[in-house]
N, C-alpha and C positions, 0 to 999 in steps of 0.2 A: 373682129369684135371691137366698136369701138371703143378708147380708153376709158371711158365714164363706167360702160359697164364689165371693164377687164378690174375699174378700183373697187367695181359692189362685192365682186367674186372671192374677196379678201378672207381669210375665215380669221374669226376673235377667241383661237382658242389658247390662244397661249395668256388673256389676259389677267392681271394681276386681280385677283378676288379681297376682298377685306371682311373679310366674316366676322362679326362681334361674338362678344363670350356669349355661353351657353344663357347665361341672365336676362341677356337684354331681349327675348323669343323663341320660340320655335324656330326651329331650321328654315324648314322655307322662307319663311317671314325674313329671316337676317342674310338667305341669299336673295331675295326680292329687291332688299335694300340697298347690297353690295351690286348687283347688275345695275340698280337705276343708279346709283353714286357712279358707275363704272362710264355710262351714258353720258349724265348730264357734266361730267367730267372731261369727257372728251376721249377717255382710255378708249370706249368702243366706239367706231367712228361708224356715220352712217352710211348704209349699205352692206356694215359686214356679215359674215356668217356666223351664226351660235354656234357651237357644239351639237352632235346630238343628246337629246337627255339621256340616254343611255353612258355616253362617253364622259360627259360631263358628272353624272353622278358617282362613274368609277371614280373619276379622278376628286373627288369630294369625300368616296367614301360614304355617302348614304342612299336614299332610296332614290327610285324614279321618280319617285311621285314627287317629293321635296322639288327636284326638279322642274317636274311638268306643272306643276303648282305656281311657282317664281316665273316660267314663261307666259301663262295664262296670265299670269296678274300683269304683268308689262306690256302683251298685246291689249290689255282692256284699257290700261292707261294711255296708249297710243307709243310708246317706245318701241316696242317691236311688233312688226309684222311675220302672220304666217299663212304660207297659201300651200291646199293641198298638193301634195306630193314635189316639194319644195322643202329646202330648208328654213328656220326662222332666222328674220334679220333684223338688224338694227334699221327702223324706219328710216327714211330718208326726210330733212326737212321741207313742209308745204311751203312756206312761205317766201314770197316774191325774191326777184333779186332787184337790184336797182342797176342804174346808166344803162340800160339795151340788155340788161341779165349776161350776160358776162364777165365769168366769175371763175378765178382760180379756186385750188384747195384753200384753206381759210379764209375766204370773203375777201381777194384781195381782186379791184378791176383792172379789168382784163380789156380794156378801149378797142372799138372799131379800127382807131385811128392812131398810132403812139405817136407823138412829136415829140416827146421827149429827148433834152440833146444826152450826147454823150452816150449812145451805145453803136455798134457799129453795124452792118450788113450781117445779123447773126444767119442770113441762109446759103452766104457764100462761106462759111469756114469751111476749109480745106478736110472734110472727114476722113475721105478715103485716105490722102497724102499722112495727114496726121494720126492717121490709124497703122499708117505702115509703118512709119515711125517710130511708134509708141513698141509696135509688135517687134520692129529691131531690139531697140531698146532693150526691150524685158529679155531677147534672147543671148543679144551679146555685152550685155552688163558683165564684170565679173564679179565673183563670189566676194570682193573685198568690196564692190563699189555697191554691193547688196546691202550694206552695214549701214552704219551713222553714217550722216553726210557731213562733205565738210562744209565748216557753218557757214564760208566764206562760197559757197557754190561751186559744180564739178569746174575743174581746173582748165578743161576743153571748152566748156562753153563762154570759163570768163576769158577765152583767147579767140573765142570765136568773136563774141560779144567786143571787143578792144578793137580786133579788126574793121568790124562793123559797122560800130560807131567812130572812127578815125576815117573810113572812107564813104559812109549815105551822112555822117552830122559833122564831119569836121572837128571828131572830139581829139582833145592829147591823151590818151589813156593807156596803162600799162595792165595788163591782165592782172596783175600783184593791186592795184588799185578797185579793180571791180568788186564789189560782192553781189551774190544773185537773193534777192529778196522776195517775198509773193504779193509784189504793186508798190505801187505809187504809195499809196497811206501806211503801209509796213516801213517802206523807206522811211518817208515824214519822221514817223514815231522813233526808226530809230536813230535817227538822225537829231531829232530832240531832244532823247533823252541821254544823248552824247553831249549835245549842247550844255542839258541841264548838270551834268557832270561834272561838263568845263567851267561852269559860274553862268551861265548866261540865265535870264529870268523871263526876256522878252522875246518873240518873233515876228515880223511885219510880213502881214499877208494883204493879197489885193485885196480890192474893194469896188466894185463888187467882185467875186470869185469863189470856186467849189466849195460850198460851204462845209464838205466833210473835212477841209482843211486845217478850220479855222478848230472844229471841234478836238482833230486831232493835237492839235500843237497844243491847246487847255487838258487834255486826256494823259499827255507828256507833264505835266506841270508845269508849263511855262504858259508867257501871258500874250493870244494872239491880239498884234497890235493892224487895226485897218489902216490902208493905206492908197487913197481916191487912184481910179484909173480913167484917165482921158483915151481921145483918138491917137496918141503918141502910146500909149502903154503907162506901166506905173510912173506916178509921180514921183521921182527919184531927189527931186527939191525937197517936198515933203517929207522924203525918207527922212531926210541928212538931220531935220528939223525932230526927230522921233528920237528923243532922251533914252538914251541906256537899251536903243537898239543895236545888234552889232549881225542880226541875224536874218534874214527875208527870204520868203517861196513864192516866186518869180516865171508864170508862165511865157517867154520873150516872143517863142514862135509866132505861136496863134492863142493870145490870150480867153480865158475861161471867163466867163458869156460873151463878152464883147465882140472877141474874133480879133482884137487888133493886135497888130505888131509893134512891138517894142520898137522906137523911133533911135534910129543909128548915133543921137547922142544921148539919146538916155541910156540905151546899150553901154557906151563907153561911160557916161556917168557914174551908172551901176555900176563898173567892176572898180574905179577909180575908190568909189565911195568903199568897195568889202577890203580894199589892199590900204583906205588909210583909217579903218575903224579896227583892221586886223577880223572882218569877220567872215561871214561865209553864207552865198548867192545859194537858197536851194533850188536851181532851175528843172521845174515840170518841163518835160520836151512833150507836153502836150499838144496832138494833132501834126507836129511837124511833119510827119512823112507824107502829109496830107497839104501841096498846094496846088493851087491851079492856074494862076495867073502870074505866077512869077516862080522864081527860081527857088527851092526851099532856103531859109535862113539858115545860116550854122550856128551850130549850139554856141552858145554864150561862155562854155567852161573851156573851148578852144585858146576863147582870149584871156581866161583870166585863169588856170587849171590850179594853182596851187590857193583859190579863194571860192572854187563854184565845186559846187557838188550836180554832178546831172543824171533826172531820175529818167527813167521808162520804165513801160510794162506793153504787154501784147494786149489790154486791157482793149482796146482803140481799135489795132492792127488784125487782133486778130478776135478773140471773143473774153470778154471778163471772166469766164469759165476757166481758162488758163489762168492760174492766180501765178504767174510768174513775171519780175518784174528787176531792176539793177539798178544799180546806185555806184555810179562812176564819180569816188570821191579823191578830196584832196590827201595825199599820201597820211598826214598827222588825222585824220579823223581813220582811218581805215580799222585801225584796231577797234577803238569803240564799236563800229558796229556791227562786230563780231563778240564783243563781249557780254558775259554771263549775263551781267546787270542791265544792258542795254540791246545788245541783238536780239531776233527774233528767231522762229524758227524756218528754216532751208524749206522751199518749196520741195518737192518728191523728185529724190532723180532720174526718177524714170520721167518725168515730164522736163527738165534741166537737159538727160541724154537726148531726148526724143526733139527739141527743139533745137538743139544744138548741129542735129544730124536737118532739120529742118530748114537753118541755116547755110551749111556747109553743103547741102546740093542743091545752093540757087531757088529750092523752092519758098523762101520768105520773100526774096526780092521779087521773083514772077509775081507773089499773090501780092503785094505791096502793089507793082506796075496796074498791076487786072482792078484793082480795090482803086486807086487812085482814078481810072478810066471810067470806072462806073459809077465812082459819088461824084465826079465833075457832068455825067451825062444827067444823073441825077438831078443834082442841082440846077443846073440850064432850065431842064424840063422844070422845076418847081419855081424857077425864074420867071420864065414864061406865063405859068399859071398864076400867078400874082400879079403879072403885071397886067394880063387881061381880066380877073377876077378884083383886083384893088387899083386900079390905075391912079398913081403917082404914090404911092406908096414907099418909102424909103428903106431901103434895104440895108444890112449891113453884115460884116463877116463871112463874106461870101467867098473870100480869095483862096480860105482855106478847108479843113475837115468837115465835117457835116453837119454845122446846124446855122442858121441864121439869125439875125437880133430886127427885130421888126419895130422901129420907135414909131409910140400913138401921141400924136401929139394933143390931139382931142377927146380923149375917151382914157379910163384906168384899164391898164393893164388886166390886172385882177379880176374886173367883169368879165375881161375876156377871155379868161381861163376859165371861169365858171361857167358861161354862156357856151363856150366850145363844149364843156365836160358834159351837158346836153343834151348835144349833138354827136355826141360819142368820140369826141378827139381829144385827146390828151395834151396838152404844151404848158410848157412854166413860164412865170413873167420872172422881168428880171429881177424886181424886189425880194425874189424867192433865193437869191443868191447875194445879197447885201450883207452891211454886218447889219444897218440901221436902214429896216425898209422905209422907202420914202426918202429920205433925205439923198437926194440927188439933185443935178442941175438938167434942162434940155441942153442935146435936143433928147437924152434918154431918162430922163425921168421918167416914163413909162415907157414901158417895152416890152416885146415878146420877145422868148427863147424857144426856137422853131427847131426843132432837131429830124432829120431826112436819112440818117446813116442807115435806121434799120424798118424806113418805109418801101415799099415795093412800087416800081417807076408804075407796075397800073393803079396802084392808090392814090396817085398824086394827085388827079384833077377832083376826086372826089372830095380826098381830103382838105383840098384849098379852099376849094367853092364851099364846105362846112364851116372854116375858118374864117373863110370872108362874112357869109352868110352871120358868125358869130360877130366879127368886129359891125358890121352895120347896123345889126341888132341895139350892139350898145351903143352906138354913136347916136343912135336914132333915141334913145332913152335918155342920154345926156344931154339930147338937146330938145328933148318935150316933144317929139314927133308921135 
């Protein structure tokens, strides 16, 4: 059966009724009222099942007829539907959908085409592997590691985690240094509000860059400060020149939209600058596991370990669904963010054991190797299709993880995200990740962010040639054709 009609099959009998006093009607009448409040409310969703009026009136306590009175009057209004020898249902709604009708539960679209960056290959997670796992896990947990976790994460995985990152990132980390958090923005947060603890007021974040960043570090109460990013990475000049900052979050690998790599004296810049302000580098190891044309970077907290804190999460590697993520910090910040007032809560240790065990038999590094193979075959292919669908088109961020930056040097960005949205494809410009859209310089003052991680290689000619078909549209409008 398919899922649309396994969600109609839902029965609404457990929904909450609001019946007025006795004053304000007749019985049917004030459950007439309470079913359609119940509707247009959202409590009974369309497609569900009613009660039978029999059942329904036990559980009321009055007649059938009150009942079958309150159903009549909401099939005449168009609320519910009944067809003989059927139950009655919540109508489903007539009216259209928009972009191609493709449509999650609450009206969210659902595109032909996602470009969107920053999710990764969701049809290569490892199920079965991680289902065995998980099944270890629940079996050979023991009874004490059933309880509260500890807040700093299971003790095996922060020794799995140390090894790990000492030998695929080049990190200095001591198990006693880890905590296991659930991602990259849990980290952030608590990381902030450690900061905010210690006196600090300000944070400097890229610019452009993830903008849940910037949100998160103002959610902490401190104040995110932008901070321009060139073809070298952040301007680290810039930084030094940002009053009463002592604190920055720093993707070095494969920076967030750009794609570029921290340039080897900004690199040593950056840590020079957090060792003589006394502050502390948050570096995002975002996309790192992911290059292709060079050797991966090592983490940046290698060279400076007692000034960088460095985050991960499976977010990337494996699917967002795992909300489990680490914060290999500097030994004086560690308490804070395990603390009451500042930590957050332990991801679930059955997912902490189950990854850990995920680890320790080789199988993260396999799927890493196979993931890394197939977003670089990926990519080639979407290389290709570009350059015969837009020839001389200027590409960028290609070296690493999975998405591209596509500068227009003659047409807005923004048209061409509406113009694709169309044509059923989804992709962000990059103004959509600034603190101040628009104000930029070329050659990326307008640009696409092309995201390929969780496109399927036969989507790809179709999707490009919609993409192109979208950028010539508007180029042909901007120049009165």
């Amino acid at each position: 059966m398919p899922s649309a009609e396994r969600e109609q099959t839902g029965p609404a009998w457990g929904t909450f009724l609001e019946l007025e006093s006795p004053d304000k009607g007749p019985l049917h009448a004030r459950l007439t009222r309470a079913l359609r409040t119940a509707v247009t409310g959202g409590r009974l969703a369309a497609g569900s099942t009613l009660p039978p009026s029999r059942v329904l009136a036990a559980d009321l306590g009055c007649s059938r007829w009150v009942v079958t009175e309150a159903y009549a009057q909401l099939v005449a209004e168009g609320h519910f539907e009944a067809r003989s020898g059927s139950a009655t249902r919540v109508r489903a709604p007539t009216n259209g959908s928009v972009r191609g009708g493709a449509r999650e539960g609450g009206g969210r679209w659902v595109p032909r085409y996602d470009l969107l960056p920053g999710v990764p290959d969701l049809r290569a997670f490892p199920r079965k592997r991680w289902a065995d796992m998980v099944r270890a896990a629940t079996t050979e947990l023991t009874w004490d590691e059933l309880g509260y976790p500890d807040t700093a994460g299971l003790p095996r995985l922060r020794r799995q985690l140390a090894a790990y990152l000492a030998r695929g990132r080049g990190a200095r980390v001591e198990p006693g240094q880890l905590v296991v958090c659930a991602g990259t923005l849990d980290a952030v947060m608590r990381l902030c509000r450690g900061l905010r603890a210690a006196g600090h007021t300000h944070v400097a974040v890229e610019d452009p860059g993830w903008t849940q960043l910037r949100l998160t570090v103002a959610a902490a109460g401190l104040t995110p400060i932008p901070v321009p990013v060139d073809a070298d990475g952040l301007r680290v000049d810039l930084l030094r020149r940002a009053t009463g900052v002592r604190a920055v979050i720093v993707a070095p690998a494969h920076q967030f939209p750009t794609g570029v790599v921290l340039a080897p004296a900004r690199r040593a810049g950056l840590a020079d600058w957090a060792r003589e302000v006394d502050g502390l580098v948050m570096e995002d190891d975002y996309d790192a596991e992911f290059r292709y044309d060079r050797h991966p970077v090592g983490a940046l907290q290698g060279v400076a370990p007692e000034h960088v804190a460095l985050l991960g999460s499976l977010s990337k590697t494996l699917s967002p669904a795992v909300r489990l993520g680490w914060i290999a910090a500097p030994e004086r910040w560690t308490a804070a963010l395990t603390a009451k007032d500042t930590g957050g809560t332990p991801p679930p240790v059955i997912d902490q054991d189950a990854f850990t065990r995920f680890v320790s038999s080789g199988s993260y590094d396999r799927h890493l190797r196979a993931s890394r193979l197939r977003y670089k075959r990926r990519r080639d292919h979407l290389l290709r299709e570009l350059a015969a669908r837009l020839p001389g088109q200027p590409v960028g961020g290609a070296a690493a993880g999975f998405h591209l930056l596509l500068p227009l040097s003659d047409c807005p960005a923004g048209a061409v995200v509406d113009e694709a949205a169309r044509a059923d494809v989804r992709l962000a410009s990059l103004d959509d990740y600034r603190a101040v859209p628009g104000e930029a310089e070329a050659p990326t003052a307008s640009a696409l962010v092309v995201g390929y991680g969780n496109l399927t290689d036969q989507a790809v000619p179709d999707a490009v040639q919609r993409l192109a078909r979208a950028i010539e549209r508007v180029r042909a409008h901007e120049h009165g054709h």
